[in-house]
C-alpha positions as CSV (number, residue, x, y, z in Angstrom):
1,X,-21.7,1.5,34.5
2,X,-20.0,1.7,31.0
3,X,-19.8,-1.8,29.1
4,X,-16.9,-2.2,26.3
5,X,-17.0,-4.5,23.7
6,X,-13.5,-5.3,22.3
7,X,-14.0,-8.2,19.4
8,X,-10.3,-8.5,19.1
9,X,-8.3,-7.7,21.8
10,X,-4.2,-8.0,22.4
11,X,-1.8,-8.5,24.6
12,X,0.4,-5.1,24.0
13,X,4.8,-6.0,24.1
14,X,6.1,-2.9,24.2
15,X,10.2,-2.9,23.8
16,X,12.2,0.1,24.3
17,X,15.0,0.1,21.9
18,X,17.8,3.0,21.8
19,X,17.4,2.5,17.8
20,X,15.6,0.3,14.9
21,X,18.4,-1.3,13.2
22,X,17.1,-4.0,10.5
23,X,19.2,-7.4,10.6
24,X,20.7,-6.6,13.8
25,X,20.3,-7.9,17.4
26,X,18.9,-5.1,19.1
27,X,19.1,-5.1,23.1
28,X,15.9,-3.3,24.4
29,X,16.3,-1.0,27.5
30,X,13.1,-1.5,28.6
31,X,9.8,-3.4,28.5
32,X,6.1,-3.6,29.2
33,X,2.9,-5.2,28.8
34,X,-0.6,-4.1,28.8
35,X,-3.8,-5.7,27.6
36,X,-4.8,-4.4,24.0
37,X,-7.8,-2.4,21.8
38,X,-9.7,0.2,21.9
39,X,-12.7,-1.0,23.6
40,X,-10.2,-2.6,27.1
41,X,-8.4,1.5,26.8
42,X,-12.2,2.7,27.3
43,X,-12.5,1.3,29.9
44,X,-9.6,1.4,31.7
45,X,-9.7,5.1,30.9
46,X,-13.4,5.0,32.8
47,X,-11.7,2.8,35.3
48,X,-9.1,5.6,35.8
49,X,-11.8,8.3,36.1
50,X,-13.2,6.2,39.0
51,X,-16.1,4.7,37.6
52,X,-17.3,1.1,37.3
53,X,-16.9,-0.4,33.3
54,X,-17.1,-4.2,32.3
55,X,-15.2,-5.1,29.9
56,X,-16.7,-7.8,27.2
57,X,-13.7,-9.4,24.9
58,X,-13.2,-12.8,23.6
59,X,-10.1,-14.1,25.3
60,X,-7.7,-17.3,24.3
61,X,-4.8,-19.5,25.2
62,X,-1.9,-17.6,27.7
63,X,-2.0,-14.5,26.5
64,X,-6.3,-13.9,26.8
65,X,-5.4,-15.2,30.7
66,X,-2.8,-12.2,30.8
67,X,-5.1,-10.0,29.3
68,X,-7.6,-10.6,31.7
69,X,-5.4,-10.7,34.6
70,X,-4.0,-6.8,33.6
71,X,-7.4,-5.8,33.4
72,X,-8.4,-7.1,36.7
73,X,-4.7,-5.3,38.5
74,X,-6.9,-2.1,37.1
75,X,-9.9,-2.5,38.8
76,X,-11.8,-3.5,35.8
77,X,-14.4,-6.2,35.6
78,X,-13.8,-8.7,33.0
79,X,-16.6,-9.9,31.5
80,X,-14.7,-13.2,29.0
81,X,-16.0,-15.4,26.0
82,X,-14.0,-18.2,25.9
83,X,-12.7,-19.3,22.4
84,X,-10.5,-22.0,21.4
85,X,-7.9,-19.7,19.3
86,X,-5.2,-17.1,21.7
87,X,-5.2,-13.8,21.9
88,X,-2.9,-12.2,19.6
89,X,-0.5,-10.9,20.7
90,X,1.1,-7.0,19.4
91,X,4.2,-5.7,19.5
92,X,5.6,-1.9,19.4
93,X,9.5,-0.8,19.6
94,X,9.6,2.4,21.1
95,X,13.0,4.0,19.7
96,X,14.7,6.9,21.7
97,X,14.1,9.5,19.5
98,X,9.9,8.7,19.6
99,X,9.8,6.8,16.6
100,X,6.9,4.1,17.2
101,X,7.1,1.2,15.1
102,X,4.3,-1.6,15.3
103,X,3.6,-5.4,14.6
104,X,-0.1,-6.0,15.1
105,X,-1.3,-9.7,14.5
106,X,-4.4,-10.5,12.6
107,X,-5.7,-12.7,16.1
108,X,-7.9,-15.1,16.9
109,X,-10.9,-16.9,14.1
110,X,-13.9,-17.2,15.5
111,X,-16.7,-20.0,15.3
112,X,-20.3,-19.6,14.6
113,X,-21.0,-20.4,18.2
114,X,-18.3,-18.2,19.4
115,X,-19.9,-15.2,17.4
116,X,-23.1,-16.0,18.8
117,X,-21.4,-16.3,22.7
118,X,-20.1,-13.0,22.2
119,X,-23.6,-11.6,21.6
120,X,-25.1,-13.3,24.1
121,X,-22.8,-12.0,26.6
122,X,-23.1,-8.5,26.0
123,X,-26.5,-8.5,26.1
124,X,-26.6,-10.6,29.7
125,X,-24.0,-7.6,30.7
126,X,-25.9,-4.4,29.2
127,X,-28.5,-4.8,31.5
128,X,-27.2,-2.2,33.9
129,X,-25.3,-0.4,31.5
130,X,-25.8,3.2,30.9
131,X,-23.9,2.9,27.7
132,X,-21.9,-0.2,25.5
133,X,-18.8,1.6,23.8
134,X,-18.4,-0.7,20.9
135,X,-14.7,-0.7,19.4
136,X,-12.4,-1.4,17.3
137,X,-11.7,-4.1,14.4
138,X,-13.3,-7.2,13.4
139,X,-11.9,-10.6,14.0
140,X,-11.6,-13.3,11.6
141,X,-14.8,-15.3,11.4
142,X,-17.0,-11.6,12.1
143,X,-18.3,-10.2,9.0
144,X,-18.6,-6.1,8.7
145,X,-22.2,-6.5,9.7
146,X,-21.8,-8.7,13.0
147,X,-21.9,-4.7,14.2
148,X,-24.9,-3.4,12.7
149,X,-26.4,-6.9,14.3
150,X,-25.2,-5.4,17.6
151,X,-26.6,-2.6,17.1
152,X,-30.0,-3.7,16.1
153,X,-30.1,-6.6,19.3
154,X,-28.9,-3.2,21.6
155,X,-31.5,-1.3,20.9
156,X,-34.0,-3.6,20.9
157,X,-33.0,-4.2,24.4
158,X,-33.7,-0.3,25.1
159,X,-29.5,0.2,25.4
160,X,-27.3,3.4,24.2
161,X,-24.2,2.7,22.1
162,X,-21.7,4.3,21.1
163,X,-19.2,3.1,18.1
164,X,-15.8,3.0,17.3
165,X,-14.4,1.7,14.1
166,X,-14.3,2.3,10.6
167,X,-14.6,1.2,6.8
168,X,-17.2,-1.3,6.0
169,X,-18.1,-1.8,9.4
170,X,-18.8,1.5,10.0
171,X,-21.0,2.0,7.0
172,X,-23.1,-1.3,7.9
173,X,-23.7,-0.3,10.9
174,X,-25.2,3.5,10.4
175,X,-28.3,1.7,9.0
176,X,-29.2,0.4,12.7
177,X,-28.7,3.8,13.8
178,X,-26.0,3.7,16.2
179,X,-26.6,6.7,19.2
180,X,-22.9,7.7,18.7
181,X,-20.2,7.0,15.7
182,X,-16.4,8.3,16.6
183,X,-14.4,8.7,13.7
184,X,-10.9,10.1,13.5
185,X,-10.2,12.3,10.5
186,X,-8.9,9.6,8.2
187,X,-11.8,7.2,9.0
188,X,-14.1,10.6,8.5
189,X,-13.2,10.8,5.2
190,X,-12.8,7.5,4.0
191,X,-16.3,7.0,4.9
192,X,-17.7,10.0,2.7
193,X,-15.2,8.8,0.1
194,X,-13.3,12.4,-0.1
195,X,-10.4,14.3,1.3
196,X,-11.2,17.0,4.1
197,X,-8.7,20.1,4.8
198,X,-11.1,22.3,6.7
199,X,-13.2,22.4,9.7
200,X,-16.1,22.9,7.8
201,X,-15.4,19.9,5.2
202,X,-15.4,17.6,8.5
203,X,-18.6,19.4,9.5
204,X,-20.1,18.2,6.4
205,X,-18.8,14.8,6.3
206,X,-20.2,14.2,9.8
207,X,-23.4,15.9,8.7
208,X,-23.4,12.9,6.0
209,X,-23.1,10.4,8.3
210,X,-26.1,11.4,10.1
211,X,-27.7,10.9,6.9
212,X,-26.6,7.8,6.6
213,X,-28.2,6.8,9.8
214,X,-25.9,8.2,12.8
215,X,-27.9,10.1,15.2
216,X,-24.5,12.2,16.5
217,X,-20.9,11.9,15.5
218,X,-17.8,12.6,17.9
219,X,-15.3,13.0,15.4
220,X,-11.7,13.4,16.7
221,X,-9.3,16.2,14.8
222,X,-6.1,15.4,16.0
223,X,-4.3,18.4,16.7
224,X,-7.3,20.8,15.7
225,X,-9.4,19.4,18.4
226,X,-12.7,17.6,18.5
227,X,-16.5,18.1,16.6
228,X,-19.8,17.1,18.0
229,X,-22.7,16.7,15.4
230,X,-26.1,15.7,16.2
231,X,-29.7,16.3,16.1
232,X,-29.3,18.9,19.0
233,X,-26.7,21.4,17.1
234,X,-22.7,21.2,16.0
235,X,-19.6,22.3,18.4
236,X,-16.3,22.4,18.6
237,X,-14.1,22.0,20.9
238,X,-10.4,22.3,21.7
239,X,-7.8,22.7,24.3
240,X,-4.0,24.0,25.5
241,X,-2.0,21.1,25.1
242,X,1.7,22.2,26.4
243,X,3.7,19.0,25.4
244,X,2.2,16.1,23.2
245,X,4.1,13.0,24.7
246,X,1.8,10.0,23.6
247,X,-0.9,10.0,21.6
248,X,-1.6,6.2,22.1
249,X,-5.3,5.7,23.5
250,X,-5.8,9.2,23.2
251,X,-8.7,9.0,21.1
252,X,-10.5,6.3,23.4
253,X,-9.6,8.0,26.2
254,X,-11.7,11.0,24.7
255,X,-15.0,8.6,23.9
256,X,-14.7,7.5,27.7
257,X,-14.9,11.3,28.7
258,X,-18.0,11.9,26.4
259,X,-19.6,8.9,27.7
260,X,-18.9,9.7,31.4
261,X,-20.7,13.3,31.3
262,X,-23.8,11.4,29.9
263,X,-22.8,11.0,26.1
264,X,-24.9,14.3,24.5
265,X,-24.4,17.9,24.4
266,X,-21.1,20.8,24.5
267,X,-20.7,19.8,27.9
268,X,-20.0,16.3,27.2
269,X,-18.1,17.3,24.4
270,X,-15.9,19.3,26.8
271,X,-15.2,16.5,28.8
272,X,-14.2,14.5,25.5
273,X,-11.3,17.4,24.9
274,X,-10.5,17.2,28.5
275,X,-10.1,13.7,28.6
276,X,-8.3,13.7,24.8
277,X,-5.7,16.5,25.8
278,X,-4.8,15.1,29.1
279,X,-4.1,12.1,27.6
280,X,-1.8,12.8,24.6
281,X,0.3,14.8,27.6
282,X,1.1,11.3,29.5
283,X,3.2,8.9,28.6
284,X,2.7,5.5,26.6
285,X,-1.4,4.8,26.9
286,X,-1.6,5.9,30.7
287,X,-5.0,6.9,30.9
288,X,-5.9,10.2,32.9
289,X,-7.1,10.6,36.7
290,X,-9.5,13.5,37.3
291,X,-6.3,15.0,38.9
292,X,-4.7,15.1,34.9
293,X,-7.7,16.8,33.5
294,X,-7.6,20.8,32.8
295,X,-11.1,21.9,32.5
296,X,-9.8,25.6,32.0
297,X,-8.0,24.6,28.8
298,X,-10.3,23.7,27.1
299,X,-12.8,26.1,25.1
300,X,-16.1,24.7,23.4
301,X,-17.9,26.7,21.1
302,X,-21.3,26.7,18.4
303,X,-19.5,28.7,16.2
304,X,-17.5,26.4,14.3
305,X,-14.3,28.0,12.0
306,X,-15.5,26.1,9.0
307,X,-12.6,28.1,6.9
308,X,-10.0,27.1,9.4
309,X,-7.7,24.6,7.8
310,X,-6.6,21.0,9.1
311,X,-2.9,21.1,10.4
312,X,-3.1,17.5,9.5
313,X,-5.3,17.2,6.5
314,X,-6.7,13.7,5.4
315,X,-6.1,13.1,1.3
């Protein structure tokens, strides 16, 4: 079982509009909601792989009720801490021409006891856990080290975990030692405080936050595929992507595939590109089936093109 934490989920409007027209009514030609953040898109990408996740969030007012009542249509075990403030709620406009623009509220504050709740319950739930993926942003009221604390209270109970998020956060939390960070490119380099346009300047960047306490580091390349540091060696891995149609969730869908083949090594790297490319070639954030995946596609390798530059370099 893979457990999520999510400390500030959403309730996801998305409106399809045939074009973004400011000070206009604008009649959308289509609509849908889904429950929000990267931790719920874990799991309900391990949920779509046909395995059992339980997701932890703290859930609020109407929309925390819809949240959980999505997850539950996915076969997905909520696991809720009840807090006095709603969800937020997010909303996209899709325009026809794949322009996505986004509203995302700041959500829910929470209250010393609803901090501590939150702790509480994911260590009542890791008990049978095989890994907690940890994702995400903060909420109000949850300082950048309520993740390092996390951390530090999983380990202690003899738990993996993996971690998703960036900034301060992030940095706080390398000192506890977390068994997997996932950075993207951008949060890459704003962690090292540099701009990376090769390969090998992500190779060293992730080779920096192993220094700084991370024992591996999945970091995501967009486009140029995916790089797995740790204590055991460095790969990288890409694969044939034939049409990009989303890349919403594509990322977490990615840290779900690494977790699922056990969380360590090329060949759970592998399934991370798997997982990653599948997804970017489905629409919205529909997470893959095993039926979506093209293990063929996908090449891993220990020799890393450290001169090969970014196609989408961070500054």
């Amino acid at each position: 079982m893979i457990l999520t934490v999510t400390p500030n989920p959403s309730l996801d409007r998305t409106y399809e509009v045939p074009s973004l027209d400011r000070g206009e009514v604008i009649r959308a030609t289509g609509e849908r909601m889904d429950p929000g953040g990267k931790g719920v898109n874990v799991s309900r990408a391990v949920a779509a792989a046909g395995q059992r996740t339980v997701a932890v969030l703290p859930l609020g007012g109407a929309p925390g009720a819809l949240v959980a009542d999505l997850l539950d249509q996915q076969g997905i075990e909520v696991a809720p801490v009840p807090v006095a403030g709603a969800t937020r709620s997010n909303i996209a406009l899709a325009e026809a021409d794949g322009v996505l623009t986004k509203i995302n509220a700041p959500g829910p504050e929470l209250s010393d006891a609803e901090r501590e709740l939150l702790l509480e319950t994911v260590r009542q739930q890791s008990r049978d856990a095989s890994w907690i993926a940890c994702c995400g942003s903060l909420p109000r009221g949850l300082a950048p080290s309520w993740y390092a604390d996390l951390v530090a209270r999983t380990h202690a109970a003899g738990a993996r975990i993996a971690l998703d998020t960036s900034g301060p956060a992030l940095l706080a939390a390398l000192k506890e030692r977390p068994d997997v960070v996932k950075p993207n490119a951008e949060e890459l380099a704003g962690a090292v405080g540099r701009p990376l346009a090769t390969v090998g300047d992500a190779v060293k960047a992730a080779e920096e936050l192993r220094a700084m306490g991370a024992r591996a580091v999945l970091a995501s390349l967009g486009a140029d595929g995916q790089l797995l540091v740790s204590g055991e060696g460095a790969w990288f891995g890409s694969a044939r992507v034939t049409t990009v149609r989303s890349n919403v969730g594509a990322g977490d869908s990615s840290l779900a595939g690494f977790l699922i083949a056990g969380g360590s090594g090329p060949e759970a790297l592998a399934s991370a590109v798997a997982h990653g490319a599948a997804a970017v070639q489905l629409p919205g954030s529909v997470m893959p089936k095993p039926g979506d995946l093209d293990p063929g596609a996908v090449t891993v390798t220990a020799d890393i093109p450290a001169d090969r530059a970014l196609k989408e370099p961070v500054s």
